[in-house]
N, C-alpha and C positions, 0 to 999 in steps of 0.2 A: 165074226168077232175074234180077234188074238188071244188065245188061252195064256194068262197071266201066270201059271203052274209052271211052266216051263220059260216064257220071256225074262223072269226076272235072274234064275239061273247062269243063263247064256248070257245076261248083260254083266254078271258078276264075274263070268270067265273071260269075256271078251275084257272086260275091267282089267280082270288078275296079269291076263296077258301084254299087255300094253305097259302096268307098272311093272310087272320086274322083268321086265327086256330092255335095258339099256345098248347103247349106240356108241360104236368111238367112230371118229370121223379121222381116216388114216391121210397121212400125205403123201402128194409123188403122184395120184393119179391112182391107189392102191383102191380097193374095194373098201366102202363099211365093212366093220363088222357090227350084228347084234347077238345078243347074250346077256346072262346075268354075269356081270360083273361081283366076281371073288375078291381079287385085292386092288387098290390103290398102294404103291410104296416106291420109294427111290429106283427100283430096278425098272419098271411101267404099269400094266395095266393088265391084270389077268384076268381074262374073260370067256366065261364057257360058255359055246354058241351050239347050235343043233347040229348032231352029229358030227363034229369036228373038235370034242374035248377040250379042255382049256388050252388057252393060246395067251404067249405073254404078250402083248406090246409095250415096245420100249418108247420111251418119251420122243427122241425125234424125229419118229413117225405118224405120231399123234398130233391131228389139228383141233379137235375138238370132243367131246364128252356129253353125251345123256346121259346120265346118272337113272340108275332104275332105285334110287335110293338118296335121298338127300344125304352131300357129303360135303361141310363145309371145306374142305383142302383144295375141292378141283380149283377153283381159282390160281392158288399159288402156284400147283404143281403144270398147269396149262403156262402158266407166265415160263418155268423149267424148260417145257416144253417146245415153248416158241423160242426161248433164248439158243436152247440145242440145236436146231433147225436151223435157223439162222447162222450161228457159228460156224456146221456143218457146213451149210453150202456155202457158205464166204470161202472155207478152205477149199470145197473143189473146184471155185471158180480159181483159185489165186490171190483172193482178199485176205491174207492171215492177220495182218495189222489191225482188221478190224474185227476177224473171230476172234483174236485173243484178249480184249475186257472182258467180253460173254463168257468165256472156259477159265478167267478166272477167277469169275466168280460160282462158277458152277465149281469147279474145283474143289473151293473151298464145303462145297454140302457134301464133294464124293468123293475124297480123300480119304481113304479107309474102309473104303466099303468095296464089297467082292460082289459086283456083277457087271455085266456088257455095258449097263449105261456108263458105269465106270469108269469104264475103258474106253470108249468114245471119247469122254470128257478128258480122262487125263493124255491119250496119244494128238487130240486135237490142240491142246497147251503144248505138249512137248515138240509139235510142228512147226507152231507157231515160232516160238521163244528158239528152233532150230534154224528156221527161217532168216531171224534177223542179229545171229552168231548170237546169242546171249544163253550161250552155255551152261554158266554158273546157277542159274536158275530152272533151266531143263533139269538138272540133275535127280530135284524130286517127282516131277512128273514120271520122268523114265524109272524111277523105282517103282513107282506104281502100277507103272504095265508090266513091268517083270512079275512082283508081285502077284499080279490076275494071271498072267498068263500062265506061272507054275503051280496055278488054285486052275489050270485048263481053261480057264477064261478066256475066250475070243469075239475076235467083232468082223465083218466084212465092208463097214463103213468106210472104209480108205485104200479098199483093196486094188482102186484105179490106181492111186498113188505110190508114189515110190514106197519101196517098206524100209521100215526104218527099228523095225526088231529084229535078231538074230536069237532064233530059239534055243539052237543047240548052245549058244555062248551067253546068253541070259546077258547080250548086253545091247546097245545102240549104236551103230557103226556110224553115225555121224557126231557120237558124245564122245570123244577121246578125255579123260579125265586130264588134261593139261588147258591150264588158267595164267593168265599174267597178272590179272588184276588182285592184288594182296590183300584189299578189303573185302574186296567181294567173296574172297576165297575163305575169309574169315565168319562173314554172314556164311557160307556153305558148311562151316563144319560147326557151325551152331544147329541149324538146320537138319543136319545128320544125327549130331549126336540126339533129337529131339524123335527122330523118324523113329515110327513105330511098324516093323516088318512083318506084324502077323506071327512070330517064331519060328519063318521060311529060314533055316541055316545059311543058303546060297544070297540070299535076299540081306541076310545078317553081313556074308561076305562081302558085296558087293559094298558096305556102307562103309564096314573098316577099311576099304583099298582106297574107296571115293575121298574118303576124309585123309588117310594119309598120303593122296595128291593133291590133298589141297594143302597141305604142311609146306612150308619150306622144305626141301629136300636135306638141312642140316639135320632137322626138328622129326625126320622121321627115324621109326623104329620098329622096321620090317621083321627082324628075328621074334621080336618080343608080342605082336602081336599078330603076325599072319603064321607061324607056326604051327599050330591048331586049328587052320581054317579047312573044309570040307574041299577033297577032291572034285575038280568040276573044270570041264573046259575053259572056261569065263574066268574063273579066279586063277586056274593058273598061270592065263595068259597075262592079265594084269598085274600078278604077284610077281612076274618076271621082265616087266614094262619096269615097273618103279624101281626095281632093283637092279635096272643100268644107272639108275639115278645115285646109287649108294655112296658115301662118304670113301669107301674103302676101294680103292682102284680093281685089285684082284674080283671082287663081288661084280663089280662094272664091268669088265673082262667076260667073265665068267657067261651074265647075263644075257653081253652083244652076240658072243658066239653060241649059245643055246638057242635065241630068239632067231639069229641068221639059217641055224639048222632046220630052223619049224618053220619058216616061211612059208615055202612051200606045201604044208599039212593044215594051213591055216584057212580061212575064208579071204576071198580077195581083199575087201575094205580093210583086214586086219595090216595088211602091208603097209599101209600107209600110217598108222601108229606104229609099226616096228620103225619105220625108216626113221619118222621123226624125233623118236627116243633114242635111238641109238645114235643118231646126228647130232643131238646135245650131249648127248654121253660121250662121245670121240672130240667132241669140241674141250671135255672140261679134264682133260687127260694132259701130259708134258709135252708130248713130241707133234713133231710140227706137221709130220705123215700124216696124223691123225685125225689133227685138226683140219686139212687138205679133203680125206675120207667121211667127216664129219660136216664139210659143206655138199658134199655130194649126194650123202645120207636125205640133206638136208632140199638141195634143189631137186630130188625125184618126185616133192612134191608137186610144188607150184607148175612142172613141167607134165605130172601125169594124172593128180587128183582135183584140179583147180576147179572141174567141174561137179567130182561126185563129192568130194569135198573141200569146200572152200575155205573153212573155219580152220585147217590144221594148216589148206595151202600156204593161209595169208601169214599164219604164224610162222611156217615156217621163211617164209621170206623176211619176216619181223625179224626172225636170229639170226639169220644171212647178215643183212644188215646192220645187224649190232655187231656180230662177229669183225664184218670190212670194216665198220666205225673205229672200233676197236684197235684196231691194227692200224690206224692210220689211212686206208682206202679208202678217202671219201669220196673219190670219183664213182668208183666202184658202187658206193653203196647208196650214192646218190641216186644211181642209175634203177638198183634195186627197188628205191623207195619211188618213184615214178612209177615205176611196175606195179607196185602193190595198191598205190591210188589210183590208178585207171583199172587193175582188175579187179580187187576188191575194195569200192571205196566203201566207207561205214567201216571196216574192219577197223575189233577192237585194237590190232597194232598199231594201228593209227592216229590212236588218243591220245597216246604218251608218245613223243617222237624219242624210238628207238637209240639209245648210246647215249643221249642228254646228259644224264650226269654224268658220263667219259668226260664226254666236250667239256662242262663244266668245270671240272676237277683238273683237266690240262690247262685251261684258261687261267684257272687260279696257279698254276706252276707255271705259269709262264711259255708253257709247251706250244 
């Protein structure tokens, strides 16, 4: 007969063991883990298993959850969970159109917050919204990877894919802060002014440079406000981009030939935002040399970055074409805009057909 002294014990321990061992059930093919589960919170799932000390898991690894503890949140945070996963693998198939509703509504829970899920969520938006040239609204995502990244924050989630942060210059070699679209540019520096950086100085930088390219070039006022901003690769180089833009020729001068000198000292993607500034900047000058040198500025794109970057190519073909318009070349620029619909169709130059209100304004004069 079973001595009762000791069975009722062992059923309490065998009890104790089973409830507070909880289970996360990982994706990909990865192992369970079990453990007592320490936290649930936006960043995953920290759970301390035998002999292996806590271990976080982040949500788009996570397929499921035993709770060793009733916790009314798994539901919402699984629903997180499966939206990341999904997002995620849309983008390393090639789906971004359809990752990007999921990232932005996750977006909006992780906007502000310093960990890896973080980061997942905001570089998977900022791919997206890269993807289909829409710029102007990348530009908060991309603060937000800078943002983690200089809080050391990283992720491996995307390390198949092309990279699209530059550390040492805390900025996004595929976001060149240059916009055509005036409203859009206007939602951008509401947006900015609104961005909250953590009290990152470089982060702080990065919003004043952002916001005064998105100014009309008459409207800005580089003395008065980037004068006190923090030494740092990244702002020098864009404090010296907007400032071929300047009202004052000499300043414009000044800039083309500093940025000409540092070409070379720079990162490769950064050439391609030198060329294209200084190509509008040689265009908005008297002599006619110039203007000659500032289409040339201007075609090293679409001839050498159409592939690593499309978004500055297509623009720059957009100015080409305004410029030929402009002058009367409509052969010419005929020719250019054929170019730019078969290589980049979608591209926002494309929305507003280039020189219009030239044409318009000679039409009215009889020209």
């Amino acid at each position: 007969m079973r001595n009762p002294s000791w069975s009722i014990p062992l059923l309490i321990v065998c009890l104790g063991e089973s409830v507070d061992a909880g289970t996360v059930h990982r994706r990909g093919g990865m192992p369970d883990i079990q453990g007592t589960i320490i936290a649930m919170d936006d960043a995953g799932i920290s759970i301390r298993s035998n002999g292996s000390g806590v271990k976080l898991i982040l949500w788009d690894q996570v397929r499921d959850i035993i709770p060793d503890q009733p916790d009314p949140s798994i539901e919402s945070r699984l629903e997180i969970a499966e939206d990341l996963w999904r997002a995620r693998s849309r983008i390393a198939r090639g789906d971004l159109a359809l990752a990007e509703p999921l990232l932005e509504r996750l977006f909006e829970r992780y906007r502000g917050k310093s960990n890896e899920t973080a980061l997942i969520v905001a570089e998977g938006l900022l791919r997206c919204r890269l993807d289909r040239g829409a710029n102007l609204i990348a530009v908060i995502p991309f603060l937000e990877i800078a943002r983690l990244h200089r809080k050391n924050i990283g992720t491996d989630r995307y390390a198949q894919l092309e990279i699209i942060y530059d550390q040492k210059m805390s900025l996004c070699p595929l976001l060149a802060p240059i916009w055509i679209d005036r409203e859009g540019s206007q939602r951008l520096i509401r947006d900015l002014e609104a961005y909250d950086s953590g009290e990152d100085e470089v982060i702080d930088a990065l919003v004043i440079l952002f916001r005064q390219a998105a100014l009309p070039a008459e409207q800005r006022q580089m003395d008065k406000t980037t004068s006190q901003l923090p030494r740092h690769p990244g702002i020098d180089f864009l404090r010296r981009l907007l400032e071929t833009s300047s009202p004052e020729s000499e300043k414009r001068q000044a800039a083309r030939l500093r940025l000409n000198r540092e070409i070379d000292d720079l990162p490769d993607w950064a050439e391609s935002w030198i060329r294209y500034q200084i190509g509008l900047s040689l265009l908005a000058e008297d002599d006619e040399d110039q203007h000659q040198l500032g289409l040339v500025n201007l075609a090293h794109l679409p001839s050498r970055y159409s592939t690593t970057n499309p978004y500055l190519a297509g623009l720059a073909l957009a100015g080409m074409i305004e410029t030929l318009e402009s002058r009367g070349n409509l052969q010419a620029a005929a020719s250019l805009r054929a170019e730019l619909e078969r290589r980049f169709p979608g591209h926002p130059g494309l929305s507003k057909p280039i020189g219009e209100e030239n044409k318009t304004m000679n039409d009215k004069e009889g020209v």
